[in-house]
Residue, then its C-alpha position, 0 to 999 in steps of 0.5 A: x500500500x501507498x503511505x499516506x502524503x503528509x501535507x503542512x501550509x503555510x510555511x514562509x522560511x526556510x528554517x521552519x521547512x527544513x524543521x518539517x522536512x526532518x519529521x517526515x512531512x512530504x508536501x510542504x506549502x507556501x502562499x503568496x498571501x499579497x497580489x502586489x508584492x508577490x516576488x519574495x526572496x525568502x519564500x523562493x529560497x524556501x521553495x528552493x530548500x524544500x525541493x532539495x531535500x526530497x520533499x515536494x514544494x508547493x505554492x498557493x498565489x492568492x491572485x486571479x490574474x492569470x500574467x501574474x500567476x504565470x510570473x509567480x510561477x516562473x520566478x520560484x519554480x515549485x513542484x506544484x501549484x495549488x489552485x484553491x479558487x473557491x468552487x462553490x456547490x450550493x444549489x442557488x449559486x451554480x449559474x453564477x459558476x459557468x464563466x469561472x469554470x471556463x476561466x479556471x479550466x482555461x488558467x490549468x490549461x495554460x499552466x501545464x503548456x507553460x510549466x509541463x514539469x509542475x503539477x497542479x493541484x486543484x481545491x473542492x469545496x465542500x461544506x460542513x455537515x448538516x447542509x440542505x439540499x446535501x444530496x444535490x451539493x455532494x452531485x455538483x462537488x462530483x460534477x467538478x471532479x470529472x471536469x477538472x480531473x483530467x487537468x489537474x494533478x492532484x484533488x485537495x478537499x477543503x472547507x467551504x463556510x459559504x457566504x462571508x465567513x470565508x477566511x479569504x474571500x474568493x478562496x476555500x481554506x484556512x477555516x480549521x473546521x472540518x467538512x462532511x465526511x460523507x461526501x469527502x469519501x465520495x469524492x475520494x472514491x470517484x476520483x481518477x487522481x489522487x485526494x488529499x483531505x484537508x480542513x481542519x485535520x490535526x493530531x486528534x483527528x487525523x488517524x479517524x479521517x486516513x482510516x474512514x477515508x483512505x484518501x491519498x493524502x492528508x494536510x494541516x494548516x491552522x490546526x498544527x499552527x502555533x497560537x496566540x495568548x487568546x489561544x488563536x492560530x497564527x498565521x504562517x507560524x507553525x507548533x513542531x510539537x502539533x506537527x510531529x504528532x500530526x506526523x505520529x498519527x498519520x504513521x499509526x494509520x498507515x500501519x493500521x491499514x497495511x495490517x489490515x490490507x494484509x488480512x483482508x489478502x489473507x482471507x481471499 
């Protein structure tokens, strides 16, 4: 069996990379957070170190504008990009949804003639638990996978809070809560590329998502990040100590499930 990929955002600097790198986090992420000044030379060296230890280097441009991501891209070279436009799947609001599809289908498009050797990445939104109209939501989140699957690498399941309780507004993340499972596993299940499940996955609740699950991969942003005096996550600050466990916890998983692999053959 293939071991779980071990995802973290949002790491800014090359010593907080090479931290990660040691307790065996394969992907690691960074985000380019302002549109006018997104040139940044410790960033680009922390992509560089991440990519020189083996791990995998990723980006996130939080723009829209296409030039700029092209130029963003060129200029710290990450193994993959991740494109985290929100896509949202609520009933009310897919007519608004027909000339972004275009758009973004057309941004991957241009990125793969542009960057061949770059994988994207390629955010779903999916709400919490409890929603209305849960069945038509989980046929519309299922409708993008078979859109963007065949120009996207990589499928990475977030949180969407809908309206203005969005962190970043136009994009999903960063929400430390967790979406509904139960169309998180459709998703895993339908889709031709690999999953990563993000939102709101830590140490505490990592070993139940890989085991329900089974999804290619699983990341952590605000819950392994350090938090303040109040007790709120800080940005771009990552807590070793939540890191490792998050680490410790994905292994017992992938243990879990190699054992169980090697029985269910067994039985056959």
């Amino acid at each position: 069996m293939e071991k779980t990929i071990i995802q973290i955002y949002e790491v800014q600097k090359s010593g907080e990379a090479e931290a990660l790198v040691a307790l065996g986090v394969d992907h690691i992420g960074s985000v380019l957070a302002d549109v006018n000044k997104w040139k940044n030379a410790t960033i680009r060296k922390t992509v560089q170190v991440v990519r020189q230890s083996g791990a995998k280097s990723g980006l996130i441009p939080l723009m829209k504008d296409p030039v700029k991501i092209f130029a963003a891209l060129e200029y710290y070279e990450p193994d993959f990009v991740h494109l985290c436009d929100t896509l949202s799947p609520f009933p009310e609001e897919q007519q608004t949804l027909v000339r972004d599809f275009d758009a973004l289908l057309s941004l991957q498009i241009d990125i793969k003639d542009r960057f061949p050797q770059m994988d994207i990445m390629r955010s779903l939104s999916v709400p919490r638990t409890g929603q209305a109209h849960a069945t038509e939501i989980e046929k519309n989140v299922l409708g993008f996978v078979e859109r963007f699957a065949p120009f996207s690498d990589y499928f990475l399941i977030d949180t969407l809070l809908g309206g203005e309780n969005q962190p970043v507004q136009g994009f999903v993340g960063i929400t430390g809560e967790t979406c509904d499972w139960v169309i998180a596993g459709k998703i895993i299940a339908a889709s031709p590329i690999p999953v990563i499940l993000a939102g709101g996955l830590w140490g505490e609740n990592v070993y139940e998502s890989i085991v329900s699950l089974a999804p290619a991969g699983v990341d952590s942003c605000t819950r392994t990040n350090a938090v303040d005096k109040s007790g709120l996550p800080i940005r771009f600050k990552k807590d070793m100590k939540k890191v490792r466990q998050f680490v410790e916890e994905v292994h017992r998983a992938d243990r879990f499930m190699e054992k169980t692999h090697f029985a269910a053959n067994l039985r056959r």
